[in-house]
C-alpha positions as CSV (number, residue, x, y, z in Angstrom):
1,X,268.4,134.9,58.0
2,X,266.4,131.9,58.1
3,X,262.5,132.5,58.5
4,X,261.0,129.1,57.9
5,X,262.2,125.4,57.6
6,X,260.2,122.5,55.2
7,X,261.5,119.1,56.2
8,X,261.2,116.0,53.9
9,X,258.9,113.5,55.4
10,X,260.4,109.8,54.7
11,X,263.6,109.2,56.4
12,X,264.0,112.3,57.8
13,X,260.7,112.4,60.2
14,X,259.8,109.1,59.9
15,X,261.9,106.0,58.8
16,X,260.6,104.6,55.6
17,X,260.2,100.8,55.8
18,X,260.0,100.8,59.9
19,X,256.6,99.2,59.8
20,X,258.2,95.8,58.8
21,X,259.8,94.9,62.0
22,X,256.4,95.2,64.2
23,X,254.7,93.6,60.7
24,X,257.4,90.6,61.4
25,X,257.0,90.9,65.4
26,X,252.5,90.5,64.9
27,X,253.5,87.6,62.1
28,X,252.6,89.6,59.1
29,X,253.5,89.0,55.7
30,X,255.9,91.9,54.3
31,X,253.9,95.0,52.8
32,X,255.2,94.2,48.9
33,X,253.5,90.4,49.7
34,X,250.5,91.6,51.2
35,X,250.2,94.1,48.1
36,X,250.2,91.4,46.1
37,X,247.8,89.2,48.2
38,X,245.3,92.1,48.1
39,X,245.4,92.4,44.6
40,X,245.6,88.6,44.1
41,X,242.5,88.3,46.3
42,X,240.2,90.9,44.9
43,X,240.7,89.3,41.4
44,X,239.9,85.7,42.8
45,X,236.8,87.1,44.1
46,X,235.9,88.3,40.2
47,X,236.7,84.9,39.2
48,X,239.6,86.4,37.8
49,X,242.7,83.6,38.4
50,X,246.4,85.5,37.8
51,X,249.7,83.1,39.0
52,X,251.8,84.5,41.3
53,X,254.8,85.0,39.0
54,X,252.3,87.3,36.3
55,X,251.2,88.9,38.8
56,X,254.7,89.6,40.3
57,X,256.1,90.6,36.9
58,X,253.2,92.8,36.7
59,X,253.4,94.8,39.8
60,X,257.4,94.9,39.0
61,X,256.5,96.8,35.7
62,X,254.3,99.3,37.2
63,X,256.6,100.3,40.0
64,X,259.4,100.6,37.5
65,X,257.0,102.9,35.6
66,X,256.4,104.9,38.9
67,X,260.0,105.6,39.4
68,X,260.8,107.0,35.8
69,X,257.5,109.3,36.6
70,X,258.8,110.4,39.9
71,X,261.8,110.8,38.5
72,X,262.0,112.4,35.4
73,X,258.4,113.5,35.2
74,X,258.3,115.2,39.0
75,X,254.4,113.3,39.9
76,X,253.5,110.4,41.4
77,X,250.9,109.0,40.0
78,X,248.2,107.6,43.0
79,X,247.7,104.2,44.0
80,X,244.6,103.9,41.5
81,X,246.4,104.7,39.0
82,X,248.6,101.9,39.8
83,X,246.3,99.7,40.1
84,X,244.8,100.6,36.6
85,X,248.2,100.0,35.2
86,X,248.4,96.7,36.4
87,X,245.3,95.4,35.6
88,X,246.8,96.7,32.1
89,X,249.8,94.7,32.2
90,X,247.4,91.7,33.3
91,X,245.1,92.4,30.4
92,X,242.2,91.9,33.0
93,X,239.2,93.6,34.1
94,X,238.0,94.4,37.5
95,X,234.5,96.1,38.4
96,X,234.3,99.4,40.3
97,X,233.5,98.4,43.4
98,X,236.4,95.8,44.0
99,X,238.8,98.0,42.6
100,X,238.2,101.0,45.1
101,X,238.3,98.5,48.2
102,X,241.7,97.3,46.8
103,X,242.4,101.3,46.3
104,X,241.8,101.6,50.1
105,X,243.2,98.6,51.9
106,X,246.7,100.0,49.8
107,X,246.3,103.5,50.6
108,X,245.8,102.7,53.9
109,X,248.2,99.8,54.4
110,X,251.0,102.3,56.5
111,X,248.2,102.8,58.9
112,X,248.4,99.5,61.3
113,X,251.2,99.3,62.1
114,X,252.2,102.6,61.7
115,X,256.4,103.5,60.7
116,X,257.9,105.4,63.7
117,X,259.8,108.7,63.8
118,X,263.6,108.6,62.8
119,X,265.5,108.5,66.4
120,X,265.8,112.1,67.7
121,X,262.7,113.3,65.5
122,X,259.9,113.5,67.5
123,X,261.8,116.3,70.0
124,X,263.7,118.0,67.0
125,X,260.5,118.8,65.3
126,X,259.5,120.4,68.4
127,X,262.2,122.3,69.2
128,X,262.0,123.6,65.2
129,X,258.9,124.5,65.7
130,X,259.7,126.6,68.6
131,X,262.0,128.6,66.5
132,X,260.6,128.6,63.1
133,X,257.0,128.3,61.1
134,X,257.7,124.1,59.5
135,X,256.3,122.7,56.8
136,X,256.3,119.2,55.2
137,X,257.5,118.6,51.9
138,X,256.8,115.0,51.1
139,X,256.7,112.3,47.9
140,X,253.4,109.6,48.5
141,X,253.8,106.7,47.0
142,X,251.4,104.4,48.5
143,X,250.0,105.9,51.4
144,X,248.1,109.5,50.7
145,X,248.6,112.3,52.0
146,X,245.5,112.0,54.2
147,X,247.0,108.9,55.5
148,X,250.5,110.3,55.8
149,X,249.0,113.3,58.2
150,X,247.4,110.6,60.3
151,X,250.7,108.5,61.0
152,X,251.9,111.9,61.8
153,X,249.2,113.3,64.0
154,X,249.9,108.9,65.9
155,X,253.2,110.1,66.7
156,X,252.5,113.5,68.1
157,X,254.2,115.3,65.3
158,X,251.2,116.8,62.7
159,X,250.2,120.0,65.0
160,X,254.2,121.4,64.7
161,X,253.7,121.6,60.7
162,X,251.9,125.3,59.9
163,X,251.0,123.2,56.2
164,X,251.8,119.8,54.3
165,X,252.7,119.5,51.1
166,X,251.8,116.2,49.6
167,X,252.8,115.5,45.8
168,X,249.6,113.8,45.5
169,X,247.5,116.5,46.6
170,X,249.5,119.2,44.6
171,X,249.6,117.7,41.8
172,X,253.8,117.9,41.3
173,X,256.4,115.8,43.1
174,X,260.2,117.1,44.5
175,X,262.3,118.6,43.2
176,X,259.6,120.2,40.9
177,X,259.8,124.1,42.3
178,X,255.9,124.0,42.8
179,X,255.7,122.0,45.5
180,X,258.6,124.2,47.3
181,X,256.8,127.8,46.7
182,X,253.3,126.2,47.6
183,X,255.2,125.2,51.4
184,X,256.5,128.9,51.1
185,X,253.5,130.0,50.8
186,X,251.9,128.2,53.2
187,X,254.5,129.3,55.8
188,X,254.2,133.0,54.5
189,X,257.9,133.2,53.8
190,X,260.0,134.0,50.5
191,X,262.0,130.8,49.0
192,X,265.2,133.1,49.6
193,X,264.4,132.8,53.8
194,X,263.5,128.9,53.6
195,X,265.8,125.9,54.6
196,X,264.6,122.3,53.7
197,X,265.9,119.3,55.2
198,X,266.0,116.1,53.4
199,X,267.9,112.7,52.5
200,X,267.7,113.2,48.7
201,X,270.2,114.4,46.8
202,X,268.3,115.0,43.6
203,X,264.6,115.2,45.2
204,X,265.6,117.3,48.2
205,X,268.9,119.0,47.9
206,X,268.7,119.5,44.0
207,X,265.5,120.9,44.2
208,X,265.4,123.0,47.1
209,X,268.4,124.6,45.7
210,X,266.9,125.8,41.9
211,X,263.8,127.0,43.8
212,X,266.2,129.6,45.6
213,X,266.3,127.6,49.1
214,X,269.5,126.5,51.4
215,X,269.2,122.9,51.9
216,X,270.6,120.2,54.2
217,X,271.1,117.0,53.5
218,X,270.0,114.7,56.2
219,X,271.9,111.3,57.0
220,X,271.0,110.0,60.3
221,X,268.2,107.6,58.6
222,X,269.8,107.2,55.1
223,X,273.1,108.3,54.0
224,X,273.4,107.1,50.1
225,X,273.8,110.6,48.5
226,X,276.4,111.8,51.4
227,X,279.2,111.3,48.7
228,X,279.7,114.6,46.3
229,X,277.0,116.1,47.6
230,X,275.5,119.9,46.9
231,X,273.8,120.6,50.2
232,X,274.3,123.9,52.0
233,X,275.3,121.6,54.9
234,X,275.1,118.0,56.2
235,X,273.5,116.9,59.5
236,X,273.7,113.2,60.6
237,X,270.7,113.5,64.0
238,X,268.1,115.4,64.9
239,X,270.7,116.8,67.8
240,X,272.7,119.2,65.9
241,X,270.0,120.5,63.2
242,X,268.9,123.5,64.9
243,X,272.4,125.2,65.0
244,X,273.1,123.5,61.4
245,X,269.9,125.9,60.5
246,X,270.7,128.5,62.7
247,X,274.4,128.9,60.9
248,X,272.8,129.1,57.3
């Protein structure tokens, strides 16, 4: 019987990458630009003059390194650790103070304007939480987990989650079993009693799984690891999740 139910945040709460149409619609420049800009800008101001291409390259390099860490290594580094990596790769220096505003302006980018809920999410999380304790059980890449509770609690979603699990704050990344058993017990439920819902084959489905949990591999948002997939079961909206849960 199920006693509790951790959902994966990106893609199956809130559509990853949503943010660029309204970034388009206000005539913003894409996030990866303005990433670059920020960075670009900050070293300007240190009389510090990188061409775009270097720069590029650079950034490239570091966000390959990310991946094979989140990967293979189960942490996501934080963003000034990036940023430390690609001053590296530059083989330039930046002083304390410029470096933590750059450290900010990308933490916070997510913030204004904020990616919306998946379609469906915003009342599925609801009726979830109606029936079972929820927790989160998200990656961060960019944005914190301090910013990723507030472009929850913008959407009306953050008070339905008992806890949050955020692989920067503990430390470990999906499908590493620590970040699975700290949501467990947050919720005050075994691993054996837990579903989690996510669009990841390896991250979510893999790793709920070898930490003892049903899982449910969620497609409504992203459906790339739908082929030969493990999962316990396979949802594709928000409208059919509570008896997919209910049947496990």
């Amino acid at each position: 019987m199920v006693r509790g139910v951790t959902l994966d945040l990106w893609d199956t709460v809130i559509a990853d990458d949503s943010d660029e149409q309204e970034r388009r619609a206000r005539g913003m420049a894409s996030k990866w630009d303005t990433r670059m800009d920020v960075v670009a800008s900050a070293l300007a101001a240190a009389d510090v003059l990188v061409d775009s291409e270097r720069l590029a390259n650079a950034c490239s390099a570091v966000s390959k390194q990310f991946r094979a860490s989140w990967r293979e290594g189960h942490m996501t580094f934080d963003v000034a650790e990036r940023i430390d990596r690609i001053l590296v790769q530059l083989g330039v220096p930046l002083s304390e103070e410029r470096r933590a505003a750059v450290v900010l302006n990308l933490e916070e980018m997510e913030l204004d304007p904020a990616p919306i809920p998946v379609p469906g999410a915003v009342l599925g999380v609801s009726q979830l939480a109606a029936r079972w304790p929820l927790a989160i059980v998200s990656d961060a890449v960019f944005s914190p987990g301090r910013c990723l509770r507030e472009i929850l609690r913008t959407h009306h979603l953050l008070d339905y989650f008992q806890t949050c699990i955020f692989s920067d704050e503990a430390g470990r990344s999906k499908p590493h079993k620590d970040v699975f058993t700290a949501a467990a017990n947050g919720l005050g439920v075994p691993l054996d009693a837990m579903v989690h819902v996510g669009d990841r084959e390896h991250h979510d489905i893999r790793g709920a799984q070898a930490a003892g949990m049903k899982a449910v591999l969620f497609v409504a948002a992203r459906d790339k690891d739908l082929a030969g997939t493990a999962a316990d079961a396979v949802c594709g909206n928000w409208e059919e999740l509570p008896s997919i849960i209910s049947s496990l």
